[in-house]
Backbone as numpy.savetxt, mean C-alpha at the origin, in Angstrom:
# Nx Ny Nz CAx CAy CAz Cx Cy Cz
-1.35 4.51 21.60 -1.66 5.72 20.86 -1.65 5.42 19.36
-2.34 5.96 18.77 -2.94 5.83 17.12 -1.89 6.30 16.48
-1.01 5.78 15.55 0.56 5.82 14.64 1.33 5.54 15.87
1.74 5.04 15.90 2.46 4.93 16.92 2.66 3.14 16.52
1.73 2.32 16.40 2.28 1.03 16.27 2.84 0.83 15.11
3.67 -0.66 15.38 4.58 -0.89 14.12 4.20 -0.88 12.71
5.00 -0.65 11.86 3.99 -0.63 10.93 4.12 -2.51 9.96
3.38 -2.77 9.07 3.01 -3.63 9.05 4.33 -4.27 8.51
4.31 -6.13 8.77 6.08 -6.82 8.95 6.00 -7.16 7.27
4.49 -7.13 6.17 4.58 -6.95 4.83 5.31 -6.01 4.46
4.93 -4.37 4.92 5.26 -3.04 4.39 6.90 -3.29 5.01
7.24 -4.03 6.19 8.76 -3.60 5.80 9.40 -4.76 5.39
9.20 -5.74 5.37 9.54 -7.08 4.44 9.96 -6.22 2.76
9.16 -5.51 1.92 9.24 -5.05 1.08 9.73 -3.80 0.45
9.84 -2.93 1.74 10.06 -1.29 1.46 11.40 -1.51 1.38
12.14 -2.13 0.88 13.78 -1.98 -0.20 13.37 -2.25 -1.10
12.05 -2.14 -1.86 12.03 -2.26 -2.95 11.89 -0.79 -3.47
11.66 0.16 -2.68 11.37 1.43 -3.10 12.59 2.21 -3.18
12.54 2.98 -3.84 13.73 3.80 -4.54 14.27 4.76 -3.38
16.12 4.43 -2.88 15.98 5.68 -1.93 15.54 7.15 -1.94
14.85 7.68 -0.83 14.87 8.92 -0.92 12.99 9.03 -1.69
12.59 7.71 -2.63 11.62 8.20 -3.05 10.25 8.35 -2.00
9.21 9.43 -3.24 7.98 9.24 -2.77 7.36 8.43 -2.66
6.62 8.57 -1.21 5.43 7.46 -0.81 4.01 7.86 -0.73
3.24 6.94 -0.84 1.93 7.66 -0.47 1.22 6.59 0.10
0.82 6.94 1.04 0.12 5.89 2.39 -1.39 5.95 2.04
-1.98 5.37 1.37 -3.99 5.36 0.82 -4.45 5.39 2.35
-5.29 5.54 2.94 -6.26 5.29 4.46 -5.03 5.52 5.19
-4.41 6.49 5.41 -3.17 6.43 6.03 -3.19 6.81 7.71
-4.73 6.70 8.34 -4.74 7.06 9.50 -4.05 7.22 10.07
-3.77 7.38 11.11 -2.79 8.36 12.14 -1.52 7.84 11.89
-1.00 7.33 10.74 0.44 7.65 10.16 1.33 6.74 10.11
1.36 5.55 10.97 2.08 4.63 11.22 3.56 4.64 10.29
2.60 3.77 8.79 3.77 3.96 7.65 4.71 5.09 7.15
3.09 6.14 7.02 4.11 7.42 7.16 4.75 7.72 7.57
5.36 7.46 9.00 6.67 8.26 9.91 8.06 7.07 9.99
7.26 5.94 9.72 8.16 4.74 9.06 8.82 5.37 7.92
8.30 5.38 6.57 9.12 5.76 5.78 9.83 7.24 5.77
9.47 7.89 6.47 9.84 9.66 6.35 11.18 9.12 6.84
11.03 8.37 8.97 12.58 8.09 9.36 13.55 7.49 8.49
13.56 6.85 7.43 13.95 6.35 6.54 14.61 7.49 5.09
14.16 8.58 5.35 14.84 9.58 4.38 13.49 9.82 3.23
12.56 9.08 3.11 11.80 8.97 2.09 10.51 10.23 2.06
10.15 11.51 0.77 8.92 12.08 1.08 7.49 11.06 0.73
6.72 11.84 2.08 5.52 10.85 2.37 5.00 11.77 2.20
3.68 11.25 1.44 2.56 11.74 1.57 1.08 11.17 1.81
0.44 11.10 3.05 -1.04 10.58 3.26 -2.03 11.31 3.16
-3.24 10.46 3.10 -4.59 10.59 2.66 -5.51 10.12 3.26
-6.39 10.55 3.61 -7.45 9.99 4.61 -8.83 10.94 5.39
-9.79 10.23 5.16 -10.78 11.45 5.23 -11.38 11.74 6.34
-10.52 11.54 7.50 -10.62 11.67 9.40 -9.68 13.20 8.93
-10.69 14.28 9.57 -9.79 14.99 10.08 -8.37 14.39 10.78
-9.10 14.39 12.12 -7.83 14.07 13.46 -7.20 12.87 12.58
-6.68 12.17 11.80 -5.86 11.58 11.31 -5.08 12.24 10.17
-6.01 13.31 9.65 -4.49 13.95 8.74 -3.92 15.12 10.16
-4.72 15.56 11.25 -4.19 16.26 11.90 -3.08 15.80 12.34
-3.22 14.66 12.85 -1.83 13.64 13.33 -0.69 13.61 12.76
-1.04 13.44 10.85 0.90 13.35 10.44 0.32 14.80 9.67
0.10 15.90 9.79 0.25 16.89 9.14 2.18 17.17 9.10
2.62 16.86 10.34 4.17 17.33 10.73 5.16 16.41 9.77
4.63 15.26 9.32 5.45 13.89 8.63 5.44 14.66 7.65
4.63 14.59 7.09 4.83 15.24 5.50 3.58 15.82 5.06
3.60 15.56 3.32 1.87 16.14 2.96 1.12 15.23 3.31
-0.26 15.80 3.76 -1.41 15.14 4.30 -2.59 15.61 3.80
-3.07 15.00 3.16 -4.35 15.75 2.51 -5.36 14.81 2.76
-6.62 15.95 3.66 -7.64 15.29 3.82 -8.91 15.23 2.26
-9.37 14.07 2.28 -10.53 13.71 1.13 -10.86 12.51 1.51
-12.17 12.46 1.05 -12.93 11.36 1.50 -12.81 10.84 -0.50
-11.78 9.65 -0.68 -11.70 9.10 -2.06 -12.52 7.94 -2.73
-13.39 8.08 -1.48 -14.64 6.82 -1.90 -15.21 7.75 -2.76
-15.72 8.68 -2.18 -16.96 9.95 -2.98 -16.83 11.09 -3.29
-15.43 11.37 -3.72 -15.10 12.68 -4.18 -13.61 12.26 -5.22
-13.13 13.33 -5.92 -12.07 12.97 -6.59 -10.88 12.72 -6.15
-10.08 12.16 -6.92 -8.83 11.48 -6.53 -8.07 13.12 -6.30
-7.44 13.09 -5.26 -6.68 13.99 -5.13 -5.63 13.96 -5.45
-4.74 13.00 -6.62 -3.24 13.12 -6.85 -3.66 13.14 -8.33
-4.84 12.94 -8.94 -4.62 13.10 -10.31 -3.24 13.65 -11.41
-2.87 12.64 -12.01 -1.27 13.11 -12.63 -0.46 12.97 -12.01
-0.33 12.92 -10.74 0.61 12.17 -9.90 1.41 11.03 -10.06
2.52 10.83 -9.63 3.16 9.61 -9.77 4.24 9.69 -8.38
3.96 8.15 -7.82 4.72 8.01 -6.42 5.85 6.77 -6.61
6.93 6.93 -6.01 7.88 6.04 -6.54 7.25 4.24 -5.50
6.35 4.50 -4.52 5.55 3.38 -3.72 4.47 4.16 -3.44
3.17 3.26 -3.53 1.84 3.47 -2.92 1.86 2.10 -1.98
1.45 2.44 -0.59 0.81 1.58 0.48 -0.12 1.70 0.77
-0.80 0.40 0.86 -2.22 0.41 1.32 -2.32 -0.47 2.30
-2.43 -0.67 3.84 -3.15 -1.90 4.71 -4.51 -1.75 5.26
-5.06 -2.49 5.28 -6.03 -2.99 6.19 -7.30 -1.53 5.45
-7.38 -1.56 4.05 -8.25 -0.87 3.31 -8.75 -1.16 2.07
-10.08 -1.57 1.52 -10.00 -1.63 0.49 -11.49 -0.78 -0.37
-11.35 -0.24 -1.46 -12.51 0.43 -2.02 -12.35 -0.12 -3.37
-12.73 -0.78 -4.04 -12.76 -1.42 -5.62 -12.35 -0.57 -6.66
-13.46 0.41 -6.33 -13.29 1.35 -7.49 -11.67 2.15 -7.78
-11.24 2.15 -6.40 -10.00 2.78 -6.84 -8.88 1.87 -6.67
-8.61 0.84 -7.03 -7.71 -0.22 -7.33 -6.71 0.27 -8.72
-7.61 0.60 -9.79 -6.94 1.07 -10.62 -6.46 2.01 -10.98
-6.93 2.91 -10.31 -6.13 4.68 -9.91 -5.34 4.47 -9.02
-5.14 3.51 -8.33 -3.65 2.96 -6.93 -2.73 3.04 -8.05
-2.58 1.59 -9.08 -1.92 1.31 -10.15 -1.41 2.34 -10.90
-2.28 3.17 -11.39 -2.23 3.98 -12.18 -0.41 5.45 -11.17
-0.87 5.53 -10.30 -0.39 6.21 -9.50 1.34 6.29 -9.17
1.20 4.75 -9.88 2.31 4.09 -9.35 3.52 4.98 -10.37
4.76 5.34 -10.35 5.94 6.13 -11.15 6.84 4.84 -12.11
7.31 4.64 -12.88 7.74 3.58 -13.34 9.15 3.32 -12.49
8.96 2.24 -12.45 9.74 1.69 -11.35 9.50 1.61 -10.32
7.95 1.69 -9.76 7.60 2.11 -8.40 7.03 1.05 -7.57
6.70 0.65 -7.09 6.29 -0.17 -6.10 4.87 -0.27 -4.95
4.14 -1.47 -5.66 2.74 -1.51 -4.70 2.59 -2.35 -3.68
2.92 -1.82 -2.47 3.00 -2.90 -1.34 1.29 -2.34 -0.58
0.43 -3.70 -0.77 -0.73 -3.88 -0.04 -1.09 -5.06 0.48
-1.40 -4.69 1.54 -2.27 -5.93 2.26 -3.53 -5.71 3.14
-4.57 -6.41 2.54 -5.98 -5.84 3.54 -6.25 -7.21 3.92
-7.46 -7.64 4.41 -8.42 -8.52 4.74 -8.87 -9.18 3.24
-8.91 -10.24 3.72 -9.70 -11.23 2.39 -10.59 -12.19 3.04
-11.40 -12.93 1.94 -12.25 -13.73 1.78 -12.00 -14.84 3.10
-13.20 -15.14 4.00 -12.83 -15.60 5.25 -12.49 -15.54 6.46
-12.37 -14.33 6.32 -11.77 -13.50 7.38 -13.26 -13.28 8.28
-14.60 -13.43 7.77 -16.08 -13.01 8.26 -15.89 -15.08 9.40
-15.16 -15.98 8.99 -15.24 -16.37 10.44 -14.33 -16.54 11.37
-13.85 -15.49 11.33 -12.57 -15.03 12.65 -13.19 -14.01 13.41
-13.93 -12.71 12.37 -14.12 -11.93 13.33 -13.92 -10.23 11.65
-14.31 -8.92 12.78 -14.49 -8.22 11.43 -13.29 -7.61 10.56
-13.14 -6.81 9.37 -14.51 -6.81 8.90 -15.17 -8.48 8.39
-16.24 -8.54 8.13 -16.95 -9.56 7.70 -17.75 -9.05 6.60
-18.10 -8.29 5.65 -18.80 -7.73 4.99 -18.08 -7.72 4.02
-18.53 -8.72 2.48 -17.74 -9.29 1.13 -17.22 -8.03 0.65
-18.04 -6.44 1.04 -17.76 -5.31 0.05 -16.03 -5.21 0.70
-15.48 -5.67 2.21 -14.67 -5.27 2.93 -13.41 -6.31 2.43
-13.55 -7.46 2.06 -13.25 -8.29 1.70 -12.73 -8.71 0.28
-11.35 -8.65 0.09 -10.76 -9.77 -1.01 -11.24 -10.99 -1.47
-11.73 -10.94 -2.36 -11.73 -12.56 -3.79 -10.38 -13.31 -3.68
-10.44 -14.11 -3.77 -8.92 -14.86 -3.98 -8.53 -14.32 -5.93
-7.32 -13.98 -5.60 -6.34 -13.72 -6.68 -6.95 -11.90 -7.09
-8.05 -11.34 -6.31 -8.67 -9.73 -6.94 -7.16 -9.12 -7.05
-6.38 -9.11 -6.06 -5.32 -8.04 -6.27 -4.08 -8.42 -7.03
-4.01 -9.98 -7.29 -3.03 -9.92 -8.92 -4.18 -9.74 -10.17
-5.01 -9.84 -10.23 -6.21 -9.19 -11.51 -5.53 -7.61 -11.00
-5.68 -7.04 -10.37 -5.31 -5.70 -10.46 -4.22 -5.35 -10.63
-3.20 -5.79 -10.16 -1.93 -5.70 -10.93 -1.16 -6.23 -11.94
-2.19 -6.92 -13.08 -2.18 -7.42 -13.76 -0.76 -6.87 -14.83
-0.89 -5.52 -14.93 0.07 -4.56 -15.65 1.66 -4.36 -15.09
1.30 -4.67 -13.91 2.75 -4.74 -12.78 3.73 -6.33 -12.91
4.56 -6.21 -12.45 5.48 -7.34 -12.46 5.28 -7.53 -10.59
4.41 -9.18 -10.40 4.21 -9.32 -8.95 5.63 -9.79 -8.85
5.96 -9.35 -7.57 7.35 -9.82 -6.71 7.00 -10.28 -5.82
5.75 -10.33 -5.21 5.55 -11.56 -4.02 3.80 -11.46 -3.59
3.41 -12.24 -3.29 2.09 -12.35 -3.50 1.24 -13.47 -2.58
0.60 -13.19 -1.25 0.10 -14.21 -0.34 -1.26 -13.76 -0.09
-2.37 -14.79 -0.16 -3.66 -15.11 0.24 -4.03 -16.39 1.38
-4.31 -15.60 2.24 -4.53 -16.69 3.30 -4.48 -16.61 4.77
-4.26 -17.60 5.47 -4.79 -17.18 7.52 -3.70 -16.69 7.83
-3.80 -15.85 8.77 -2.51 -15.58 9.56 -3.30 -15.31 11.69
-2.20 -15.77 11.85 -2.85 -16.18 13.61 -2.11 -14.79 14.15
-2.02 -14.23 15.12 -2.00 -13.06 16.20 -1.67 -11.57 15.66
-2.91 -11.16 15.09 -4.56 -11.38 15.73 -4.54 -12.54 14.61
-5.84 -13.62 14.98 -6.24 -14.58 13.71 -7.33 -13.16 12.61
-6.98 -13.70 11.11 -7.19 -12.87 10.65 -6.79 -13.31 8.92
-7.82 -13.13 8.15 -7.57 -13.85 6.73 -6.90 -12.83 5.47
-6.24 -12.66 5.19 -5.43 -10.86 4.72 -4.98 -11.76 2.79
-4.97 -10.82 2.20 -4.35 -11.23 1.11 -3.05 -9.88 0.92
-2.27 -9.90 0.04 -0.95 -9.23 -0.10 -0.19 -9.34 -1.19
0.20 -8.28 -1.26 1.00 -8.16 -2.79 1.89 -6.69 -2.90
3.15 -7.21 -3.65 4.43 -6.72 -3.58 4.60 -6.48 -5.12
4.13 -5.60 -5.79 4.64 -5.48 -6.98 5.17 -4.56 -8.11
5.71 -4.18 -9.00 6.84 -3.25 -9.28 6.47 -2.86 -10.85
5.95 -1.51 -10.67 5.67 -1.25 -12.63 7.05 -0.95 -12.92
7.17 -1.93 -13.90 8.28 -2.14 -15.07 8.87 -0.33 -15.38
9.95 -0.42 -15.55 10.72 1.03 -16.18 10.42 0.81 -17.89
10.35 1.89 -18.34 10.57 1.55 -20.13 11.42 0.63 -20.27
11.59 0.00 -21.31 12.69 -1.22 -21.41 13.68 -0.73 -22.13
14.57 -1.18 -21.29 16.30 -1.02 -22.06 16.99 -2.08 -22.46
17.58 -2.14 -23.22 18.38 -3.44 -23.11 19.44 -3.82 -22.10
19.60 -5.16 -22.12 20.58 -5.79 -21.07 19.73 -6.94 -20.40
20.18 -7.59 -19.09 19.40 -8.43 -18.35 18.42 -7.65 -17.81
17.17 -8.64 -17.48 16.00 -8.52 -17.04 16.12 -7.47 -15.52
14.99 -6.97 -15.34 15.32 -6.34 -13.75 14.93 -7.19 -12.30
16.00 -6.99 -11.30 16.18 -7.99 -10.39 15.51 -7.20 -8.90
14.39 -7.88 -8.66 13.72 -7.62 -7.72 14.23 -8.61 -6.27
15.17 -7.90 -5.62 15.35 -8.90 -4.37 14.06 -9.48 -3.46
14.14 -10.48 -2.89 13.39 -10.83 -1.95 13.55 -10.63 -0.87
14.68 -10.14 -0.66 15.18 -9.45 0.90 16.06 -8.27 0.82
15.92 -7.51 1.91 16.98 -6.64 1.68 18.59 -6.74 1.84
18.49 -8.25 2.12 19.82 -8.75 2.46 20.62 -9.40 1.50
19.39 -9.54 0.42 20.25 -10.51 -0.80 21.20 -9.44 -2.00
């Protein structure tokens, strides 16, 4: 059944990086997966996605607002989420309204398909497809905390990924410490 599978072992490798209790917002958030991941977790979610029957699905998780954000306006304009997630989606144009979205101190955990991935199997279509290094150019403004381009086997499948954290205003003292696990 559609939300229902795990959600991705990037998105929870990283989600202690997000602030307890904070907002999330799931981009292509079809039938919810992440969303009900982070809600059980204490966190407000909010998804987006321009399938009816997929905002019908987590209408109950949290806010769900249907829009199609390829060809109509951003629906969070002025918004700020303490994490934006994105998997297995990508649209160019709004890379920098993801960023933008982000709350200081907040956290961009994405991972889609990249470059190569057209000889494993789909998508295969460059518009569907990551450049090597496109998504640290896009978070260029962010502080990356972890960052992978390349194969991954079951399913085989060529994905790029990135974990990264807009800076708080600066205060003095030591630098800010982004764990690599939630264990450290």
């Amino acid at each position: 059944m559609h939300g229902t599978e795990a959600p991705s072992a990037w998105v929870q490798r990283w989600a202690h990086l997000v602030p307890d209790g904070g907002s999330v917002l799931d981009v292509a958030c079809g039938h919810g997966r992440h969303m009900r991941w982070f809600a059980q977790r204490g966190h407000t979610v909010t998804g987006v996605d321009r399938s009816p029957e997929a905002i019908a699905s987590v209408a109950g998780i949290g806010r769900a607002q249907l829009a199609d954000i390829e060809n109509g306006p951003w629906p969070f304009e002025g918004e700020r989420f303490d994490a934006v997630v994105v998997t297995n989606y990508l649209w160019r144009p709004l890379l920098p309204v993801i960023v933008t979205s982000l709350a200081d101190g907040g956290v961009l955990i994405y991972e889609t398909f990249a470059s190569g991935n057209e000889s494993v199997g789909k998508p295969s279509r460059p518009d569907f497809l990551l450049q090597t290094g496109e998504l640290l150019a896009a978070c260029e403004e962010l502080t990356v905390v972890a960052y992978e381009n390349g194969f991954c086997d079951r399913p085989e499948r060529f994905v790029q990924r990135i974990a990264a954290v807009r800076k708080r205003p600066s205060t003095p003292g030591s630098p800010p410490r982004y764990p690599l696990d939630a264990t450290e």
